[in-house]
N, C-alpha and C positions, 0 to 999 in steps of 0.2 A: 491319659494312657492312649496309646496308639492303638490299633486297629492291630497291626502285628508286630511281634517285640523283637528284640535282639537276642541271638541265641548265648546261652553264660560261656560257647568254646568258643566265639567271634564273635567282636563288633560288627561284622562286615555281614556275616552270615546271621542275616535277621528273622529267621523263621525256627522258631521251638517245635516240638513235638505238640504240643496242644495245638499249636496253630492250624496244624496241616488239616484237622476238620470243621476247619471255618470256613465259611461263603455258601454254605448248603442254606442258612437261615437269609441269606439275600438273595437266591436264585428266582424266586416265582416273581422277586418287584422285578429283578436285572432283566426278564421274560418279555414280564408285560411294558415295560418300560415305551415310550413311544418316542420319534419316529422308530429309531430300531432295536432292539436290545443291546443295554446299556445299562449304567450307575454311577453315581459319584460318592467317593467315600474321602469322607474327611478326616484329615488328622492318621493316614493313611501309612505310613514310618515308625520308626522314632526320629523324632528331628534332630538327633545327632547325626545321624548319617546324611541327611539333602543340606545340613550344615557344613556337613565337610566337601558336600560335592560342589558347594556355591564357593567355599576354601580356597577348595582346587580346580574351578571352573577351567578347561584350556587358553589360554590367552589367544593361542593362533590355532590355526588349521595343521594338523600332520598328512603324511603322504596319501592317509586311509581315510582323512575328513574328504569331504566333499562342501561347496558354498555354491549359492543358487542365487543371480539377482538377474530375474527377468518379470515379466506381466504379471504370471500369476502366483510366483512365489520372489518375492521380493525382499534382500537384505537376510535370507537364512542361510544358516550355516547348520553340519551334521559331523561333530565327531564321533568318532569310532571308538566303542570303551579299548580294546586291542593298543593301543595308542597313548592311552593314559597312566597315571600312577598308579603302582600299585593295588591301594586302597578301592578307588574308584573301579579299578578293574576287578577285585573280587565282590564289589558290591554288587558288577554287572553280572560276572561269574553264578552267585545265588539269585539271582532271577529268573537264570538257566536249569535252577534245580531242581527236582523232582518235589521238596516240599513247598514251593514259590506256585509250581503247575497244578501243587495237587489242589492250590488255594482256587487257583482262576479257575481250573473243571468244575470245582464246588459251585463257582457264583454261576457260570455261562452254561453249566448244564453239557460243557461239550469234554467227549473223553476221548484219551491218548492224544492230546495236544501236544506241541513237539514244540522243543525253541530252536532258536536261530545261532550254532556259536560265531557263524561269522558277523553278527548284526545287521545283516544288507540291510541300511536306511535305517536305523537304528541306532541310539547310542544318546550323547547330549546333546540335545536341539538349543539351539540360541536365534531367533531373530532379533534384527535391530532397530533402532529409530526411525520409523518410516514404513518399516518393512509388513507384509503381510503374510497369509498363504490363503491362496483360493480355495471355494469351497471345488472337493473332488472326493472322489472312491478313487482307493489304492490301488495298486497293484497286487494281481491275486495269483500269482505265481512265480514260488521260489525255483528258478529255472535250474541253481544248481544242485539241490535239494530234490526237486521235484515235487515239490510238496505245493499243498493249497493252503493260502494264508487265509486263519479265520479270525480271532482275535488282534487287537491293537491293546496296550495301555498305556495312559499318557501322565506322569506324574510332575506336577508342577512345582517351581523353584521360586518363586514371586511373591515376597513378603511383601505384605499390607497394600495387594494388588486393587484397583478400583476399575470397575467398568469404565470409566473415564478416558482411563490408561491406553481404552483400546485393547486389540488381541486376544476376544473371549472366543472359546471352542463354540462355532455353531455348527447345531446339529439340526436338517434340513429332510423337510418329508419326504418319500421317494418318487415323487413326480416334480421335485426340484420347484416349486411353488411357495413358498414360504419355508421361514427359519423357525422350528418346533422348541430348541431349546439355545440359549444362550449361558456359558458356563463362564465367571470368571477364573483365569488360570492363577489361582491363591495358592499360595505356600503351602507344601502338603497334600494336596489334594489330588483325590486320582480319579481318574476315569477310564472304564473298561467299554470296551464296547464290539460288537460284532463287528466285522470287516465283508462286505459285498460288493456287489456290481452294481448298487443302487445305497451306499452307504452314505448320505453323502454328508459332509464335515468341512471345518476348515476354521482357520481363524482370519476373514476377508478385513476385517476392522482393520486400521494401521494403526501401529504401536505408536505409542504417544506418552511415554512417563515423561511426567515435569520434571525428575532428574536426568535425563536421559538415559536409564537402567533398559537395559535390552529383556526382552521377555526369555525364559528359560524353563527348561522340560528334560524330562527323559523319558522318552519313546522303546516301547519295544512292542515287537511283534511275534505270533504264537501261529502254529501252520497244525495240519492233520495231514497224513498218509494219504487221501481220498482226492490227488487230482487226479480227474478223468481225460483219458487220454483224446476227447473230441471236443474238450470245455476249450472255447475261445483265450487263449493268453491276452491278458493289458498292463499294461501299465499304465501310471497315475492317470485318471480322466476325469480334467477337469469343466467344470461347468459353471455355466454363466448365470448369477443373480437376476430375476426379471427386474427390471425397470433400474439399472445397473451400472456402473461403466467399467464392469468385468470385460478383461479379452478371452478370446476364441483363441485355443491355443492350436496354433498352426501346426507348430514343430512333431505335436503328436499325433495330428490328423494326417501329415503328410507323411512319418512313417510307416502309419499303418495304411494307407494305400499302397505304399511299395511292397508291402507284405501281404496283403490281400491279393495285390493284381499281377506283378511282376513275376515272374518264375525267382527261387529262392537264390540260384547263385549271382543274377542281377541286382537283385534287392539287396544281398547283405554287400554288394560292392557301393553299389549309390548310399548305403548306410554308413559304410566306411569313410565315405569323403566326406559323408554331409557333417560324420561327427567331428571332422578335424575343424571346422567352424563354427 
């Protein structure tokens, strides 16, 4: 049996009324959890539904997907549930819900959590053969929103996945010194976890299945009302493994000096050209 079921008015809409007071009996490990609060719960669905979403995985990118192949994220790809069939899109839809939110405030301890409906960064993740993503902390502010992102949950798609395989979530202490947990991304399986300015995660391994099966997830992200209007804005910042041959990402260090130093109608011009390249 799964962790939480399918509701008897929708396949899609997988949360019952009993469910909505679960995660209160995992909050004190999810707490103490080390490097930062966090958990993994197996068996996390019902496997009818990450059945149908591997079904109906997207073949291509749509005009709302976004694909990434440079240094530190290599070979991924990010579509947007908005985009998808139906099905897929009301599954995204009840993660949006109020009985989905009441689950994660149970585990994380954190209340009036908000979702995302447009999914910035969000949605079906796919990297490919070869591909990686560097260890970083995300970006902590929904600019259209206004909101401050606290929560991630990362739900895996990767039947009879092997560390082998490559592309296990690590989770890394906050002085970037050592890898604290290494998670393989197995079929079903979720993980929650705070989101900060010292979070830090990634999956740096390179994908490697012997059939060449691309690794696969669904990503969402949960925000609270509490950005303060003098908390520094970032976006994704990533960081280098010691003894490594991670890169130094350039592209983000040199826009945040045009935003740091430049007065703002300079900077968002040199931003404009830099992104048409």
């Amino acid at each position: 049996m799964s962790y939480l079921s399918v509701s008897k008015t929708s396949p899609f809409s997988f949360i019952s009324d009993a469910d909505t007071v679960k995660g209160s009996e995992l909050q004190e490990h999810y707490l103490s959890n080390s490097p930062f609060p966090h958990i993994e719960i197996d068996n996390f669905l019902p496997k009818s539904l990450l059945e149908y979403c591997l079904d109906n995985f997207p073949a291509k990118l749509d005009t709302d997907g976004r694909s990434f192949n440079r240094s530190q994220e290599r070979y991924k790809a990010a579509f947007n549930p908005d985009g998808m069939e139906p099905g897929i899109k009301s599954l995204f839809y009840a993660f949006n819900s109020r009985p989905f939110i009441s689950v994660l405030e149970n585990i994380t301890g954190i209340n009036g959590l908000i979702p995302d409906p447009y999914f910035a960064g969000a949605g079906l993740h796919e990297i490919g053969q070869g591909g990686h993503l560097s260890i970083h902390a995300d970006f902590n502010h929904h600019q259209t929103l206004n909101l401050e992102r606290r929560i991630n949950v990362l739900i895996y798609l990767n039947k009879d996945w092997e560390a082998s395989y490559g592309g296990q979530l690590e989770l890394w202490d906050l002085k970037m010194l050592s890898c604290v947990k290494s998670i393989i991304p197995e079929f079903n399986k979720a993980v929650i976890f705070n989101t900060t300015s010292n979070s830090w995660h990634g999956n740096p391994e390179m994908v490697n299945h012997p059939k060449g099966l691309n690794r696969r997830s669904i990503a969402l992200y949960y925000y609270t009302a509490t950005w303060p209007d003098n908390k520094r804005e970032q976006t994704t910042q990533f960081k280098i493994r010691p003894e490594s041959s991670d890169k130094i990402d350039w592209k983000v260090k040199r826009e945040e000096w045009l935003k740091e130093y430049l007065p703002p109608f300079i900077s968002r011009r040199l931003l404009n050209i830099l992104h048409r390249f």
